[in-house]
C-alpha positions, 0 to 999 in steps of 0.5 A: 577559567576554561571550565567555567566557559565550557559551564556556561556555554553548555548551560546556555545551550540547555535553556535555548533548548528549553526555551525552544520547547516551551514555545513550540508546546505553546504554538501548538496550544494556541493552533489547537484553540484557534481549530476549537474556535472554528468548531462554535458556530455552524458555517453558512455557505451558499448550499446551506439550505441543503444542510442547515446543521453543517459545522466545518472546521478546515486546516490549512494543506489537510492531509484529506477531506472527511465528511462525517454524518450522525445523529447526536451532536456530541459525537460530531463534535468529538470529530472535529475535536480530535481530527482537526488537530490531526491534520484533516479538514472535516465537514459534519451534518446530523442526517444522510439526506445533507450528507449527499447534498454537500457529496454533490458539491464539494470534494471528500476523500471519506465519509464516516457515517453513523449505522443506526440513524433515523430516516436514512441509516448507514446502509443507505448512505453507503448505498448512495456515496458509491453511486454519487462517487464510487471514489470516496472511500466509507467508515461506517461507525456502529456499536457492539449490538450491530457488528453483522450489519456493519460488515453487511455495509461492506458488500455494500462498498464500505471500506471498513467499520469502526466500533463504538465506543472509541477512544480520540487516539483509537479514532485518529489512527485508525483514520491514519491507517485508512489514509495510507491504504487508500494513498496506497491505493491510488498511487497503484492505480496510476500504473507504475513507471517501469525503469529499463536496465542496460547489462552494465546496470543489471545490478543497479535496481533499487527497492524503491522501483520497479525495473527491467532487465533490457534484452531479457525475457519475461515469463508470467511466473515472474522468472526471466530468461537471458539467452546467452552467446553459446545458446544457453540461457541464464534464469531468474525471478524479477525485481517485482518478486525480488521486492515482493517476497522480502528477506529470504532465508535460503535459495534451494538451487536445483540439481545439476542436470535436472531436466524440466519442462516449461512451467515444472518447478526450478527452484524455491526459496525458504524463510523459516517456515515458508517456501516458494517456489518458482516454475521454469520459464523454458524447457531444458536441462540444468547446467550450471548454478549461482553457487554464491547464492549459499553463502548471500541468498540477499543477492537475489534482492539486491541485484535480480537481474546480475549476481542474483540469477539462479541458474543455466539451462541447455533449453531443448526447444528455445525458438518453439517456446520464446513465443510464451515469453514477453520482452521489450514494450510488452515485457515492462508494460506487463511488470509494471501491471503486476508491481501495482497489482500486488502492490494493490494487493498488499494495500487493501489488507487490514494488516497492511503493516505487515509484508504478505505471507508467502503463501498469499504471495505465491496465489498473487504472483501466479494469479491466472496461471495454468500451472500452480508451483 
């Protein structure tokens, strides 16, 4: 008897699944036919004159605004198909001239425009958006035989180029890559809220964050410096680069009672191939290592400012050099330029699934740097 209830509770929970599924997959089916719908017939607006073949297709909280220009219908038509559904209201018109006029009063967060078109071509258009809104981020969409063009479009302020033909699933992810790039892009040109760190939270940064160590220095080469009651100062790399660099495989400590200068080599780090390798942000001598860096070099990404420090110095001209380094305000206000600078960096590549390689790495963090490590 028991069994059977068990049976037949399972069993009950297994069709409400079912049932769930189907009308899920048949809400989804009657959303997509209502989007097709919209895409029939041409929408008359007040500015229609300027663009009699405007078709518009708008979705409800789009994850961006696209306008698209070409000169056959059939592709504008496969846009609205395949990128409506995806989430992105889209504006279409068959020549530049209307593409501008609706760029003039209306709001978009791309362009995708066709190379070879009559009276005004994709070059053109590029041309103009960058003028008209330097903001709108261009798709230029060519064929095989126009590929040296299309880049040509790049110098002209084109975020990229798409090659024809291109499948529903090749379109609608390659829009979804720009759309994080460009996400990426202007939350990193907002500036980055730098978080302030006691002692007691010195190990509390998140990977989620950008973070200061408070009453520590900082140096360009994103090491920074914590000078101690006995005169001696404790060094690390900030939690920019801490974040930046990603998994590490080893932490090379430098030699007990090695001598440097400001700017000299002081330690490195290696990940299989790789290694990076950080200056001295004050002159002096090695006097003491973080000797549990051997067995956990992830305590440098953890915690940067508390069980990741590298090293103590005995500094030999402290007071003469502070002078180069940053704390308090201008400190955090310099982090948080260099977090959305490489951030920035990092979004802008077409790979930017993947972390930079370490030796981009080292050209961004000592971008402006005297002394290259």
């Amino acid at each position: 008897m028991i069994v059977r209830v068990i049976f037949m509770l399972l069993a009950c929970l297994v069709i409400d699944l079912l049932l769930r599924q189907h009308f899920r997959r048949l809400r989804d089916m009657r959303e997509r036919q209502d989007l097709e719908k919209l895409q029939v017939a041409p929408v008359r607006l007040a500015f229609s004159d300027d663009a009699p073949s405007l078709r518009r297709v708008e979705v409800a909280g789009p994850k961006a605004r696209i306008l698209a220009v070409d000169d056959e219908k059939v592709v504008l038509d496969s846009y609205r198909r395949i990128l409506a559904p995806e989430g992105y209201s889209i504006d279409t018109v068959e020549t530049g001239p209307e593409a501008l006029s609706l760029l003039r009063l209306d709001a978009y967060d791309f362009v995708i425009t066709d190379l070879k078109m009559p009276d005004m071509d994709g070059v053109e258009v590029v041309k103009a958006v960058k003028v008209l809104r330097p903001d709108v981020d261009v798709v230029v969409i060519t064929g095989y035989g126009t590929i040296e063009t299309a880049v040509e479009t790049m110098a002209r302020g084109a975020c990229e180029y798409l090659r024809k033909p291109f499948t529903a699933d090749e379109l609608a992810g390659h829009v979804q890559r720009l759309l994080l790039r460009r996400q990426a892009r202007l939350q990193a040109a907002k500036g980055h809220r730098v978080r302030v760190l006691r002692p007691s939270q010195a190990g509390d940064a998140t990977a989620h964050e950008d973070a200061g160590q408070g009453g520590a220095f900082l140096a360009s080469g994103h090491t920074w410096v914590w000078v101690e009651p006995g005169g001696q100062v404790r060094v690390g790399i900030d939690h920019c680069s801490s974040q930046a660099m990603g998994p590490i495989g080893e932490v090379v400590l430098p030699a007990p009672g090695l001598e440097v200068r400001r700017g000299d080599p002081l330690f490195s780090f290696r990940r299989g191939a790789e290694q990076l390798s950080f200056p001295a942000p004050v002159s002096g001598r090695v006097q003491d290592l973080n000797g549990s860096l051997g067995a956990d070099p992830a305590r440098v990404s953890r915690s940067p400012y508390r069980d990741g420090w590298i090293c103590r110095l005995d500094p030999s001209d402290l007071a003469g050099e502070l002078g180069h380094l940053r704390i308090g305000g201008p400190a955090l206000a310099w982090l948080g330029q260099e977090a959305g600078r490489l951030q920035a960096a990092w979004s802008a590549r077409p790979d930017s699934a993947e972390p930079l390689s370490w030796a981009a790495l080292a050209q961004e963090l000592f971008a402006g740097e005297t002394t290259r490590v």
